[in-house]
N, CA and C atoms of all chains as a GROMACS GRO file, in nm:
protein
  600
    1UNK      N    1   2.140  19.032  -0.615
    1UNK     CA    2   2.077  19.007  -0.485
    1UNK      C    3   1.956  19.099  -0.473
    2UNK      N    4   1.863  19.053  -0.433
    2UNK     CA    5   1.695  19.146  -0.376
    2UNK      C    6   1.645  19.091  -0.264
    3UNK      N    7   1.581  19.182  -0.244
    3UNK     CA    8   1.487  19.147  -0.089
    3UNK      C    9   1.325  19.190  -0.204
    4UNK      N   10   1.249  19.085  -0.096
    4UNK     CA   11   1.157  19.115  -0.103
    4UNK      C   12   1.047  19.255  -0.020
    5UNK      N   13   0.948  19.352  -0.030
    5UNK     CA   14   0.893  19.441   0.024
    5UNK      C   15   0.848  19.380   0.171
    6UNK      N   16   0.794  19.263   0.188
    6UNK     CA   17   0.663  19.233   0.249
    6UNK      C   18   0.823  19.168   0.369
    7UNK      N   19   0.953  19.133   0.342
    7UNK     CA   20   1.056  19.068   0.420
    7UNK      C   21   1.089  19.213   0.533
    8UNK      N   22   1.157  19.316   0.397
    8UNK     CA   23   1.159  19.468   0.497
    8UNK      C   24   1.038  19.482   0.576
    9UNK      N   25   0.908  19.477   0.562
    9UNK     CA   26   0.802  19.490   0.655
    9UNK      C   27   0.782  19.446   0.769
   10UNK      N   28   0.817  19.270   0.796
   10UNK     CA   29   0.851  19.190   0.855
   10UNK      C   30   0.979  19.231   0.983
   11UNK      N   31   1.069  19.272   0.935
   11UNK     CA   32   1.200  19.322   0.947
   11UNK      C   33   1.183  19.416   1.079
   12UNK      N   34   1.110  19.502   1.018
   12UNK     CA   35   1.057  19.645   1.086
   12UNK      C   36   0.964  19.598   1.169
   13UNK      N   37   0.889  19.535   1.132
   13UNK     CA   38   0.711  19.478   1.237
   13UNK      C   39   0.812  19.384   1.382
   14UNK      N   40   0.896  19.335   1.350
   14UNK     CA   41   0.966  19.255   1.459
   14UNK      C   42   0.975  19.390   1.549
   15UNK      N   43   1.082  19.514   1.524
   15UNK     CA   44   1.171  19.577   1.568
   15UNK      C   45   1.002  19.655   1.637
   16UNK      N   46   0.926  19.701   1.571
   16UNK     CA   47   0.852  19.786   1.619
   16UNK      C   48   0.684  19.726   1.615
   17UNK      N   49   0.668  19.678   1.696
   17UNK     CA   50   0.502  19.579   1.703
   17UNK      C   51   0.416  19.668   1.644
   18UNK      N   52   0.430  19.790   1.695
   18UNK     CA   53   0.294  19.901   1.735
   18UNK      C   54   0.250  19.977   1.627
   19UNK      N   55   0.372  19.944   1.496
   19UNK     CA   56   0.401  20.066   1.463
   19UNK      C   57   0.330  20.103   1.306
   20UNK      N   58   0.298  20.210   1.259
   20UNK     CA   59   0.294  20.186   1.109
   20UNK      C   60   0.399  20.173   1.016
   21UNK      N   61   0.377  20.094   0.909
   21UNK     CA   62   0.465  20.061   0.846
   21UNK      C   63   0.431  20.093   0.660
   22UNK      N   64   0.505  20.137   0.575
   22UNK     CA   65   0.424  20.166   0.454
   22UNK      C   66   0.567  20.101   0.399
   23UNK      N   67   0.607  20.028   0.299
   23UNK     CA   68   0.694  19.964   0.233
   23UNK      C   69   0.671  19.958   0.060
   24UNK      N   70   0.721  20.054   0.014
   24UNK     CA   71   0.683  20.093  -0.145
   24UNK      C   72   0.817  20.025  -0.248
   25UNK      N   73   0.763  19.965  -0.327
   25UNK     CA   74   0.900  19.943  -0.390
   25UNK      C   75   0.894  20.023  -0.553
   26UNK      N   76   1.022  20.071  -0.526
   26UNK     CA   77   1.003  20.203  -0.637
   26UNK      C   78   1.064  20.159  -0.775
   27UNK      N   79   1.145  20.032  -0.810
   27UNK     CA   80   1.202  20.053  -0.923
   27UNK      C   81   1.182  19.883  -0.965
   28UNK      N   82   1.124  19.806  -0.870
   28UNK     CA   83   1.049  19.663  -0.908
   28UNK      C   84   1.174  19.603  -0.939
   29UNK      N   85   1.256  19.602  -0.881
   29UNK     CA   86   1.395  19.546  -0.894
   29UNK      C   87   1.416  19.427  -0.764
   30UNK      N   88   1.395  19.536  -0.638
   30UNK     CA   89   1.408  19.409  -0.558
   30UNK      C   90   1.543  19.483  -0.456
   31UNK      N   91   1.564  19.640  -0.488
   31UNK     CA   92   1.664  19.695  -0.446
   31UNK      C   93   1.653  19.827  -0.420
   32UNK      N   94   1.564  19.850  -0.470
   32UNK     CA   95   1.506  20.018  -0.416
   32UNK      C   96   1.370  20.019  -0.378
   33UNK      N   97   1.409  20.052  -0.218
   33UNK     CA   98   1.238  20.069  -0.192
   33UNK      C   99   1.269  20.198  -0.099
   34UNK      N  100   1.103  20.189  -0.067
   34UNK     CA  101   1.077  20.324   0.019
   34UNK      C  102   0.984  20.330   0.165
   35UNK      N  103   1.042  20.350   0.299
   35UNK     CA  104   0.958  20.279   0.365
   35UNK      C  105   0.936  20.395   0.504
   36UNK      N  106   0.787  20.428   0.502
   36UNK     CA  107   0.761  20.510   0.652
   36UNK      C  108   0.718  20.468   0.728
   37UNK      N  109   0.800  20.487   0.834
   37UNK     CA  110   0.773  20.435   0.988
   37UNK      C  111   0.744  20.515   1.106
   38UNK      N  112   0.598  20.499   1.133
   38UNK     CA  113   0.512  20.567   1.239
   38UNK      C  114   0.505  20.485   1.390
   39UNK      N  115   0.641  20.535   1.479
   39UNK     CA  116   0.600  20.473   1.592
   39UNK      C  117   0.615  20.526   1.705
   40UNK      N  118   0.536  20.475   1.815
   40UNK     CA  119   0.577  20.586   1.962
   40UNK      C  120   0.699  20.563   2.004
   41UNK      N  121   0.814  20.482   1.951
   41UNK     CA  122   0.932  20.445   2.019
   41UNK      C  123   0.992  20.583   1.928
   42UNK      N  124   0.976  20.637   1.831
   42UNK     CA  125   1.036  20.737   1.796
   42UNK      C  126   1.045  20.854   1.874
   43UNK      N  127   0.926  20.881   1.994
   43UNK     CA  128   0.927  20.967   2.089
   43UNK      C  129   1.053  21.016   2.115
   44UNK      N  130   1.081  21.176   2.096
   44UNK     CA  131   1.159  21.228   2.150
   44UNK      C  132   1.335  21.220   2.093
   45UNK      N  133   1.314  21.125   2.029
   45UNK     CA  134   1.424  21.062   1.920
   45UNK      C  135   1.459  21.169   1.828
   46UNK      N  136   1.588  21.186   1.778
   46UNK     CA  137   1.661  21.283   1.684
   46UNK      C  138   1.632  21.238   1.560
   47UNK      N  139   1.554  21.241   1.430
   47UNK     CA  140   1.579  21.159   1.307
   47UNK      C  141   1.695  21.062   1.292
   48UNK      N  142   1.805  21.117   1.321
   48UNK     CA  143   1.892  21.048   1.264
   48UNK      C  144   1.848  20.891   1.371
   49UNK      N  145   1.854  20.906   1.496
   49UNK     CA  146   1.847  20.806   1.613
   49UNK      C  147   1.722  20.673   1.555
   50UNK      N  148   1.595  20.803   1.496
   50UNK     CA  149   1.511  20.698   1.466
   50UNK      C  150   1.549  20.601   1.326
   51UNK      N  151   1.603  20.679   1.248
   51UNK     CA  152   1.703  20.625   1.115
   51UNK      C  153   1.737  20.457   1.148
   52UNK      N  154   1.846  20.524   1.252
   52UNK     CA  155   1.938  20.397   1.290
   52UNK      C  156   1.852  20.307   1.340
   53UNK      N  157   1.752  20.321   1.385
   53UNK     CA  158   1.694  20.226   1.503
   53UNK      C  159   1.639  20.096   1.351
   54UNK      N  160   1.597  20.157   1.289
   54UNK     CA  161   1.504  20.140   1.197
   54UNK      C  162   1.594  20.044   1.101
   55UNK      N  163   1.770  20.106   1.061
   55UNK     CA  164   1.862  20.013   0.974
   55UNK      C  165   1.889  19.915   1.059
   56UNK      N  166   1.888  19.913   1.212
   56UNK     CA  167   1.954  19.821   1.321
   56UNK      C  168   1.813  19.703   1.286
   57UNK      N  169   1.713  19.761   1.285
   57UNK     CA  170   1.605  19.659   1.249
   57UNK      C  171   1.628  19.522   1.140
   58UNK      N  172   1.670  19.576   1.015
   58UNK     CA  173   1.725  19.540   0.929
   58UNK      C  174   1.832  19.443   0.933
   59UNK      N  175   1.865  19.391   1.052
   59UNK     CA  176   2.005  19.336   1.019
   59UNK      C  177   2.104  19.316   0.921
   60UNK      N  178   2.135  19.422   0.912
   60UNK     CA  179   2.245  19.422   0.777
   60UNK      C  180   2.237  19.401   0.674
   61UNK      N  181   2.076  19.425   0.632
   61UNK     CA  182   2.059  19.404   0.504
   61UNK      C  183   2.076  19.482   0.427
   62UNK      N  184   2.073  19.607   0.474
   62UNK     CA  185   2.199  19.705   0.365
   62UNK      C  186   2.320  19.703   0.364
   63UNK      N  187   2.413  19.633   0.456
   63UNK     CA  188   2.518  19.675   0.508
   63UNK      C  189   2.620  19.650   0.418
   64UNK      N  190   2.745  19.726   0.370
   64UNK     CA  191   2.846  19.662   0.288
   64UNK      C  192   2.820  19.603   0.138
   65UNK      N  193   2.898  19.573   0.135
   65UNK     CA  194   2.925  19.454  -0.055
   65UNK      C  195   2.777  19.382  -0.066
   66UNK      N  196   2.783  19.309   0.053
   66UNK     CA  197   2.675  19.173   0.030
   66UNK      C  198   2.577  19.229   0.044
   67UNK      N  199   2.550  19.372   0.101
   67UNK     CA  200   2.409  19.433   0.149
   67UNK      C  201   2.278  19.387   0.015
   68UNK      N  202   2.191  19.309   0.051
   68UNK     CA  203   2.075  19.296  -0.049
   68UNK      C  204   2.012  19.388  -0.097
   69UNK      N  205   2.017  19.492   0.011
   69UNK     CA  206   1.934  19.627  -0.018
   69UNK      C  207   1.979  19.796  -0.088
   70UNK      N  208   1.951  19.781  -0.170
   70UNK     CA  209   2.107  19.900  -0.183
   70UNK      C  210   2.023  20.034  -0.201
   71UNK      N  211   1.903  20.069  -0.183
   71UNK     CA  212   1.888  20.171  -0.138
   71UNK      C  213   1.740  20.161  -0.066
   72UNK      N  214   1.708  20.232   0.048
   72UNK     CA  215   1.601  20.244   0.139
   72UNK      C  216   1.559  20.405   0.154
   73UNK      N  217   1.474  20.481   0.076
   73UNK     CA  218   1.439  20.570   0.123
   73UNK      C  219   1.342  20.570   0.230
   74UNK      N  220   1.384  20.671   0.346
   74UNK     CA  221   1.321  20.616   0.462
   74UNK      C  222   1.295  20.749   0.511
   75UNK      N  223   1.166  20.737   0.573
   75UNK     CA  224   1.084  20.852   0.646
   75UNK      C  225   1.043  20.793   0.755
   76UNK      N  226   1.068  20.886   0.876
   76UNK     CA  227   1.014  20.809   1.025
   76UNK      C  228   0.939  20.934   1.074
   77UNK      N  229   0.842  20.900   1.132
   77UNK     CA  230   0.805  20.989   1.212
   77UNK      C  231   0.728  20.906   1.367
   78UNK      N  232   0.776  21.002   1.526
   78UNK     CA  233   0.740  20.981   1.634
   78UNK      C  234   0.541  20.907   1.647
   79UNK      N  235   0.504  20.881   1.693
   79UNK     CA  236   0.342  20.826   1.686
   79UNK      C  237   0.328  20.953   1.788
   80UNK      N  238   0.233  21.045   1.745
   80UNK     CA  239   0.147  21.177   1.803
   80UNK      C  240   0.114  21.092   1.939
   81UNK      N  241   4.173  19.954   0.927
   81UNK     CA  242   4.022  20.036   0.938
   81UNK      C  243   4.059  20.121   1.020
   82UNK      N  244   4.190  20.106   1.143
   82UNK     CA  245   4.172  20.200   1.252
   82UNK      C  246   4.256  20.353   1.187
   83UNK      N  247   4.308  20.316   1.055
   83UNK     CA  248   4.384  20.449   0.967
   83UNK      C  249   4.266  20.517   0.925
   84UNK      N  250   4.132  20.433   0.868
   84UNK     CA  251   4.083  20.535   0.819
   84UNK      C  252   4.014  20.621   0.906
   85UNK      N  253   3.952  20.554   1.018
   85UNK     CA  254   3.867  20.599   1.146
   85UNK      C  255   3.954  20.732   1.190
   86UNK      N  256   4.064  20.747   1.201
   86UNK     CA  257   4.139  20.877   1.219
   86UNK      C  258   4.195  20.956   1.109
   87UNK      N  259   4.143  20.885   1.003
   87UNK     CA  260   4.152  21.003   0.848
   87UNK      C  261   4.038  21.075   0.860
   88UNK      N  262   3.935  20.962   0.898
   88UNK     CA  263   3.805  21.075   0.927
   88UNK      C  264   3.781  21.152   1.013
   89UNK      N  265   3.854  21.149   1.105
   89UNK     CA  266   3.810  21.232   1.233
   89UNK      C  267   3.874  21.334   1.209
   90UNK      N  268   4.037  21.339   1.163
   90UNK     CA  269   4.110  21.441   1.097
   90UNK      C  270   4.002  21.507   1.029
   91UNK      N  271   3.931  21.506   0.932
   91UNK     CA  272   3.873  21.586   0.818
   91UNK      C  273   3.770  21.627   0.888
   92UNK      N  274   3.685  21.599   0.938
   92UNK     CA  275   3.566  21.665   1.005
   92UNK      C  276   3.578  21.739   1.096
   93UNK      N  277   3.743  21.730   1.175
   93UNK     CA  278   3.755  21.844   1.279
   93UNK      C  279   3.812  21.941   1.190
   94UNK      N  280   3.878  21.912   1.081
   94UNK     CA  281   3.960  22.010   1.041
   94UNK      C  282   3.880  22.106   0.913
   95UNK      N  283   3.759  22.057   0.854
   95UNK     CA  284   3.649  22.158   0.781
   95UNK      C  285   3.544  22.154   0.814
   96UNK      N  286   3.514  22.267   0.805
   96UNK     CA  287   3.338  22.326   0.846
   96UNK      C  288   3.222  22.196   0.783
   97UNK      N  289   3.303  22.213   0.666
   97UNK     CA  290   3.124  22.112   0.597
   97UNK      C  291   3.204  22.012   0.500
   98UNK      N  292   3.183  21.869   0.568
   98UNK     CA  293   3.248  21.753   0.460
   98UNK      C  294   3.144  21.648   0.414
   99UNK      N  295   3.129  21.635   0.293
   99UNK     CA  296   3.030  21.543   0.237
   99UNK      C  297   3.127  21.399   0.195
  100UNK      N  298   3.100  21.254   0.230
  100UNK     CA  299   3.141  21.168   0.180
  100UNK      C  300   3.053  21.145   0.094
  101UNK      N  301   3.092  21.086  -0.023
  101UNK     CA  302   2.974  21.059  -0.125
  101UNK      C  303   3.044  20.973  -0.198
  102UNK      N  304   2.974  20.898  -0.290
  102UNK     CA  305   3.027  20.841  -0.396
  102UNK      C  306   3.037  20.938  -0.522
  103UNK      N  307   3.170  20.978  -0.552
  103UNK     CA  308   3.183  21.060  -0.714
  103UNK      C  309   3.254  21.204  -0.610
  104UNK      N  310   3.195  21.308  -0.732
  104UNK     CA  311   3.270  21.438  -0.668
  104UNK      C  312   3.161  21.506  -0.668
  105UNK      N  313   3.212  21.640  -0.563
  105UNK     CA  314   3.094  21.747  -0.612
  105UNK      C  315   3.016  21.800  -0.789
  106UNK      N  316   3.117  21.812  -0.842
  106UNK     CA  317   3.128  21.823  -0.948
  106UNK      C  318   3.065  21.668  -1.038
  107UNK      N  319   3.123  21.560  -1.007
  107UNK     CA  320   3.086  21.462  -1.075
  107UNK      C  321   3.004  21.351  -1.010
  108UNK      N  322   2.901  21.342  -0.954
  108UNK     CA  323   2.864  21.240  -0.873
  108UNK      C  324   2.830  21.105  -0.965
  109UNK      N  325   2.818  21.028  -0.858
  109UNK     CA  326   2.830  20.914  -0.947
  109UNK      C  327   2.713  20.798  -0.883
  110UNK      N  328   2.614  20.853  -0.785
  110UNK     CA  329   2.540  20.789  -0.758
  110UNK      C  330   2.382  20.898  -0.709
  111UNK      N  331   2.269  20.859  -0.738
  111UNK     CA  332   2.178  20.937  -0.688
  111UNK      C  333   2.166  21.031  -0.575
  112UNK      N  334   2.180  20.945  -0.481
  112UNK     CA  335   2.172  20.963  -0.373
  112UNK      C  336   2.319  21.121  -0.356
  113UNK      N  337   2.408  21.053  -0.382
  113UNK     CA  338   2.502  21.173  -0.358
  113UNK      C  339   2.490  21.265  -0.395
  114UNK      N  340   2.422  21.226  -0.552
  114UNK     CA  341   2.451  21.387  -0.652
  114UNK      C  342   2.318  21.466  -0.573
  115UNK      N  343   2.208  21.412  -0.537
  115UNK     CA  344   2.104  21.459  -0.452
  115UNK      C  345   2.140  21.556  -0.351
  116UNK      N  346   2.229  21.553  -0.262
  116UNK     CA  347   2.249  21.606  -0.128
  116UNK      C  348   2.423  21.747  -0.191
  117UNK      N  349   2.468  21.637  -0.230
  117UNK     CA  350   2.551  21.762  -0.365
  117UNK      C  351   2.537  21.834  -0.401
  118UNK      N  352   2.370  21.872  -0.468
  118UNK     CA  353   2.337  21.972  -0.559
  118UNK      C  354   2.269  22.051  -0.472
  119UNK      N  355   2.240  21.987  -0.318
  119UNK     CA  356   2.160  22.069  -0.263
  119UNK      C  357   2.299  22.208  -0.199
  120UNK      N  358   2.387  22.157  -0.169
  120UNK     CA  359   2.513  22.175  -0.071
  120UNK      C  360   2.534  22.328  -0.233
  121UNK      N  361   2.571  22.279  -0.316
  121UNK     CA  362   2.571  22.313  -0.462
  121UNK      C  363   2.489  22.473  -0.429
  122UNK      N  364   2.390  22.465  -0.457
  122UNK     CA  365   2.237  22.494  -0.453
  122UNK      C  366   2.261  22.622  -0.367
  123UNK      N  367   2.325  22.585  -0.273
  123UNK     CA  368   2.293  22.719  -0.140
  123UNK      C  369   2.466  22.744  -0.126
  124UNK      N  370   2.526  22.737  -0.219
  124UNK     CA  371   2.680  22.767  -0.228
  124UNK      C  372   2.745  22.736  -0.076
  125UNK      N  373   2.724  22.654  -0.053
  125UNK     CA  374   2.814  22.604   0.024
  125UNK      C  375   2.970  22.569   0.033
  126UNK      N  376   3.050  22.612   0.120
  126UNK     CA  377   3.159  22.563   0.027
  126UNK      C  378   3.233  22.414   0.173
  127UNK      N  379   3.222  22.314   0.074
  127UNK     CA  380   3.228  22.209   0.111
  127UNK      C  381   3.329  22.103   0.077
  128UNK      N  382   3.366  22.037   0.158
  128UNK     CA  383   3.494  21.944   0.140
  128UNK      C  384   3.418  21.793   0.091
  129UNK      N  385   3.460  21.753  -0.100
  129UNK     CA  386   3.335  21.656  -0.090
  129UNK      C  387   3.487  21.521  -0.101
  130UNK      N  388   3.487  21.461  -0.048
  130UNK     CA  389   3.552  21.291  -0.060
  130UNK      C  390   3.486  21.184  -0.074
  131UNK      N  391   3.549  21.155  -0.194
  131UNK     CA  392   3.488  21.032  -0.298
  131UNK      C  393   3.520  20.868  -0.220
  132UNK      N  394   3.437  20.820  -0.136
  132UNK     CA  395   3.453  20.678  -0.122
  132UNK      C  396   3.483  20.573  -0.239
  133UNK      N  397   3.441  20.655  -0.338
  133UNK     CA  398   3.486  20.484  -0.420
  133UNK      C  399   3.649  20.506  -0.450
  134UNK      N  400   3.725  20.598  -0.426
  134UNK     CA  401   3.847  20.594  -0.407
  134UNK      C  402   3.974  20.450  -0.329
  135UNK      N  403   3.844  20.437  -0.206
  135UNK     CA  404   3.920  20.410  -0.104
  135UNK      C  405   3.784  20.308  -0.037
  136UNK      N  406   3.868  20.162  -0.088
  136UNK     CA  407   3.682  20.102  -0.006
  136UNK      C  408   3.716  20.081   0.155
  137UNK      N  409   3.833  20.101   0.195
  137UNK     CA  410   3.847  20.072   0.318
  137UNK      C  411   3.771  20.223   0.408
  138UNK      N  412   3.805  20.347   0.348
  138UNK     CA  413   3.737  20.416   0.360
  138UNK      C  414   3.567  20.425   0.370
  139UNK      N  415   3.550  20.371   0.256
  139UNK     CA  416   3.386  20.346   0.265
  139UNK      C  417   3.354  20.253   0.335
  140UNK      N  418   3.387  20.151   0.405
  140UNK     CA  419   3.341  20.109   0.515
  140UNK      C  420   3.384  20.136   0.594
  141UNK      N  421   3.478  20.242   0.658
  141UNK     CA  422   3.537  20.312   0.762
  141UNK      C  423   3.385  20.390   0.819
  142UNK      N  424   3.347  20.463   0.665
  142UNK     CA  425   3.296  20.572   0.746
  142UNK      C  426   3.142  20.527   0.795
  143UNK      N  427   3.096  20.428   0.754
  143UNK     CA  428   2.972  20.390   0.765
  143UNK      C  429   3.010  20.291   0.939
  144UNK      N  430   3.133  20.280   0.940
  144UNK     CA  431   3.122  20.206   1.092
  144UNK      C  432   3.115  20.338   1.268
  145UNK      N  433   3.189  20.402   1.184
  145UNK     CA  434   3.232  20.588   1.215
  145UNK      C  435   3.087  20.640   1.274
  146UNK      N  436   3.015  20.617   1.190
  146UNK     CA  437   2.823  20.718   1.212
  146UNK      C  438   2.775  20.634   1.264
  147UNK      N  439   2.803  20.514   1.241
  147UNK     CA  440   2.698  20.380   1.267
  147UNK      C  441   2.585  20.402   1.182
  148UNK      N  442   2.618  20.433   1.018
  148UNK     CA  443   2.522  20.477   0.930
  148UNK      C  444   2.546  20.422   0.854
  149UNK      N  445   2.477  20.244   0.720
  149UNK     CA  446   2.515  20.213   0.644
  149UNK      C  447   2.492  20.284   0.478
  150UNK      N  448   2.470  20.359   0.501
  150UNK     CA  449   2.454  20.439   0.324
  150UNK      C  450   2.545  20.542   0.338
  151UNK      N  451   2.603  20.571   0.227
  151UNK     CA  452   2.678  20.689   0.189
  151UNK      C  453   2.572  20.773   0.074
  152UNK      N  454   2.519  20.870   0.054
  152UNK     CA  455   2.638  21.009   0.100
  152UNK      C  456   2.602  21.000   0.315
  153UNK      N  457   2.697  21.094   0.328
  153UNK     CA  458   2.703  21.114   0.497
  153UNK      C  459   2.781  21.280   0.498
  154UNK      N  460   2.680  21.364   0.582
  154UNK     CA  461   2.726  21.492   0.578
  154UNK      C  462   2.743  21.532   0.714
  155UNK      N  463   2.829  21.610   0.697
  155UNK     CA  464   2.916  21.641   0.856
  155UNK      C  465   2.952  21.822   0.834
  156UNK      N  466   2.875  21.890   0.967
  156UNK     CA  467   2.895  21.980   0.956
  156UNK      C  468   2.958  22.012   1.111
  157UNK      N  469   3.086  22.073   1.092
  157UNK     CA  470   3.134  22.090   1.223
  157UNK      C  471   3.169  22.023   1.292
  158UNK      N  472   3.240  21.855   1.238
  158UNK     CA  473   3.276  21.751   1.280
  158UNK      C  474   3.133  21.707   1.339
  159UNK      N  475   3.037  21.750   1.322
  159UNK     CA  476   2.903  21.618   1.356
  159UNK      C  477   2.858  21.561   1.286
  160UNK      N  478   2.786  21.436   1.226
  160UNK     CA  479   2.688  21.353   1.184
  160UNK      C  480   2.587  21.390   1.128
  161UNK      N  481   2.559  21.481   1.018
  161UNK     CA  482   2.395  21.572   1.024
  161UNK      C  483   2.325  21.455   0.969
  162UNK      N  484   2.339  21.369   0.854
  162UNK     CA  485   2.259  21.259   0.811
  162UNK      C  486   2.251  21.204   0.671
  163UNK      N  487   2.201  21.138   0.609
  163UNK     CA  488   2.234  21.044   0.463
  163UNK      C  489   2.120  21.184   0.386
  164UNK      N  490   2.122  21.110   0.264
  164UNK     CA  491   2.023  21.213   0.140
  164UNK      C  492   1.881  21.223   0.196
  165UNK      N  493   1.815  21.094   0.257
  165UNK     CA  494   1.661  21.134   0.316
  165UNK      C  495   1.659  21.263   0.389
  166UNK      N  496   1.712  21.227   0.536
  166UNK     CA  497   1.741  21.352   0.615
  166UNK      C  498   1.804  21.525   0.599
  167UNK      N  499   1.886  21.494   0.492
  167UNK     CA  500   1.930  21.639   0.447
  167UNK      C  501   1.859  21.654   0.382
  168UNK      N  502   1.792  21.619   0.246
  168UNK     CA  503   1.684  21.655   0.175
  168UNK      C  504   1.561  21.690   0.261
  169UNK      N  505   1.484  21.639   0.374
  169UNK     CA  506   1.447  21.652   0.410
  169UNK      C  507   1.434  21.758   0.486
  170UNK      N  508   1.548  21.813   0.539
  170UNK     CA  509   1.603  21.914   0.655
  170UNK      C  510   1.607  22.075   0.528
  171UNK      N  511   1.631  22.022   0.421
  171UNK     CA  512   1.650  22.120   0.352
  171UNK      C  513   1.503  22.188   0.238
  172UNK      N  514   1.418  22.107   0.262
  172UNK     CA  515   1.274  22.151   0.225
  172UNK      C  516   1.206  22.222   0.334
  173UNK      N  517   1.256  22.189   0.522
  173UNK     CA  518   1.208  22.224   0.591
  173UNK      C  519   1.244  22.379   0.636
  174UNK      N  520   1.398  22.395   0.574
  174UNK     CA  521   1.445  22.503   0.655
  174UNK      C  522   1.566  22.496   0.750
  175UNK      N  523   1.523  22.365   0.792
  175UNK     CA  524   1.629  22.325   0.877
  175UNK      C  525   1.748  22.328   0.859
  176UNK      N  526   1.783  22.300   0.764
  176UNK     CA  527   1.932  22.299   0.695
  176UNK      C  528   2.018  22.439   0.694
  177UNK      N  529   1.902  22.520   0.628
  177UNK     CA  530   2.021  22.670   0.630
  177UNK      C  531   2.001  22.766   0.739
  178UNK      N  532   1.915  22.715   0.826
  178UNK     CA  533   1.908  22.703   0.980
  178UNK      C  534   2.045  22.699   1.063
  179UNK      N  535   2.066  22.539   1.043
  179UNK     CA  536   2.181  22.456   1.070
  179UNK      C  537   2.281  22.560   1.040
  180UNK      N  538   2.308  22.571   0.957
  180UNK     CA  539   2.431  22.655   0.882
  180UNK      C  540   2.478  22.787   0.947
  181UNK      N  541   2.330  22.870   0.970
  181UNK     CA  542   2.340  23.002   1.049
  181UNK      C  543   2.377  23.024   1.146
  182UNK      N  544   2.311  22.918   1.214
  182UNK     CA  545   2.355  22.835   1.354
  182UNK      C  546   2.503  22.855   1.345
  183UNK      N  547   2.590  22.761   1.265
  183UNK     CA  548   2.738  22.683   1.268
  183UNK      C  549   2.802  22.806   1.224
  184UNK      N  550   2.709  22.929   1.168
  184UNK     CA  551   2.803  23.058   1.111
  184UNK      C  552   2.880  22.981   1.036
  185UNK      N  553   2.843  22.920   0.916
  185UNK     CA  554   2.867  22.873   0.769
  185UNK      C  555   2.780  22.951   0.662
  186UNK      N  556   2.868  23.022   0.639
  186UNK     CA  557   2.797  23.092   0.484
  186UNK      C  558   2.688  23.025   0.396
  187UNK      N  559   2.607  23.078   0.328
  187UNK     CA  560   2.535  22.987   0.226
  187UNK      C  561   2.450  23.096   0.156
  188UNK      N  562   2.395  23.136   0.081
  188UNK     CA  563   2.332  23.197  -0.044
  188UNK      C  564   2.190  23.147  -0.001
  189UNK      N  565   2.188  23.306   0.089
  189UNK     CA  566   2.023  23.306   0.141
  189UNK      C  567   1.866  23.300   0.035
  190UNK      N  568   1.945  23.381  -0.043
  190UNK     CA  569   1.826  23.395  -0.138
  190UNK      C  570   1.814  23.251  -0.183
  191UNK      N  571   1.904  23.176  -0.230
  191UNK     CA  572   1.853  23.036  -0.266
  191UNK      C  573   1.810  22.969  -0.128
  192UNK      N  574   1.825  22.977  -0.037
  192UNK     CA  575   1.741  22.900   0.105
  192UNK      C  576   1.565  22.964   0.079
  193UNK      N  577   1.595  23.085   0.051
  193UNK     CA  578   1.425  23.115   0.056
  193UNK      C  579   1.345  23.070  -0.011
  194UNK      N  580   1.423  23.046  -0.153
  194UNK     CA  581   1.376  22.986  -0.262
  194UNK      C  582   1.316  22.814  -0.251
  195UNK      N  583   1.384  22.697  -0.159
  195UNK     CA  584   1.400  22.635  -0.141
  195UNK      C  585   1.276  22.583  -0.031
  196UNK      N  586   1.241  22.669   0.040
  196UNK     CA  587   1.148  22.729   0.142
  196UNK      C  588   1.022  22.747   0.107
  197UNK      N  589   0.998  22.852   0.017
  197UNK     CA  590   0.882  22.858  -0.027
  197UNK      C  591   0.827  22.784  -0.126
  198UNK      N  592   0.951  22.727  -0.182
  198UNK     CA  593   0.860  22.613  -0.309
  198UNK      C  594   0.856  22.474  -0.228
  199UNK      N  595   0.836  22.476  -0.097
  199UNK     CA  596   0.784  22.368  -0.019
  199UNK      C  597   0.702  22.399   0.104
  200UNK      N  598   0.718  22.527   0.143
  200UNK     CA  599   0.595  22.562   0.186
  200UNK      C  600   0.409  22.663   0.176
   0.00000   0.00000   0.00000
């Protein structure tokens, strides 16, 4: 199972309109990527909070057995 | 699921610092774990590590538990601290053996400094 980069982008661009988005795929597999997310909804947010917001984006595309995605390195940061 | 949800809550109230991971401290068995492992490792931590691939009801216990789908998942003081991004992260910043000083959890300062200055 793989996801495509430009689907996670999509994914995230729903969840966060405003936001920057950088979506790297690190091992051209279709299962490890890497993705930073610059948005003002991160305001004030704990990492971990913005984390979640960010996998909740995702609908379960990591989630469990069937998860397509099996690893997301992920960096968020609040929009200055 | 509702056995393991109170296996876990058992263990995180009952040790200072518990890592779920896939593999062992000693033997990891996935990147990501042996990553946040070696860091725990690293600053002698002494840490309670439990192997999810033991127990898959477990491994999806604990990811429903954080509301966090990746394992490793580190818990210091029965809280949530975060997967390999965030502790790696926390632990280039400082934050981590911060955290620790904070929780009055031991850890091998000289390796925090070390850790510190070759990132800042």
């Amino acid at each position: 199972m793989a996801i495509e980069g430009h689907e996670i982008e999509s994914l995230i661009r729903e969840a966060f309109p405003s936001a920057s988005i950088k979506v790297e795929d690190l091992a051209g597999d279709g299962n490890h990527y890497s993705a930073t997310v610059i948005a003002k909804e991160f305001q004030g947010l704990t990492r971990i909070k913005q984390h979640q917001l960010v996998y909740t984006a995702l609908k379960g595309k990591m989630d469990g057995p069937n998860g397509v995605l099996h690893a997301l390195a992920l960096t968020t940061k609040p929009l200055e | 699921m509702d056995e393991s949800i109170g296996k876990i809550k058992k263990e995180v109230s009952e040790n200072n610092v518990v890592l779920y991971m896939k593999g062992t401290s000693s033997m990891p068995q996935c990147g990501f774990s042996s990553k946040v492992a070696g860091v725990l490792n690293y600053l002698e931590i002494e840490y309670r590590d439990i192997n999810v691939l033991e127990d898959e009801s477990l491994r999806e216990g604990i990811k429903q538990f954080s509301d966090w789908p990746t394992i490793p998942q580190l818990y210091v003081k029965g809280e949530f601290v975060g997967g390999c991004d965030i502790v790696t992260e926390m632990a280039m910043t400082g934050e981590l053996d911060k955290l620790f000083a904070e929780k009055g959890i031991g850890f091998n300062l000289e390796a925090a400094n070390k850790i510190r200055e070759a990132n800042n």
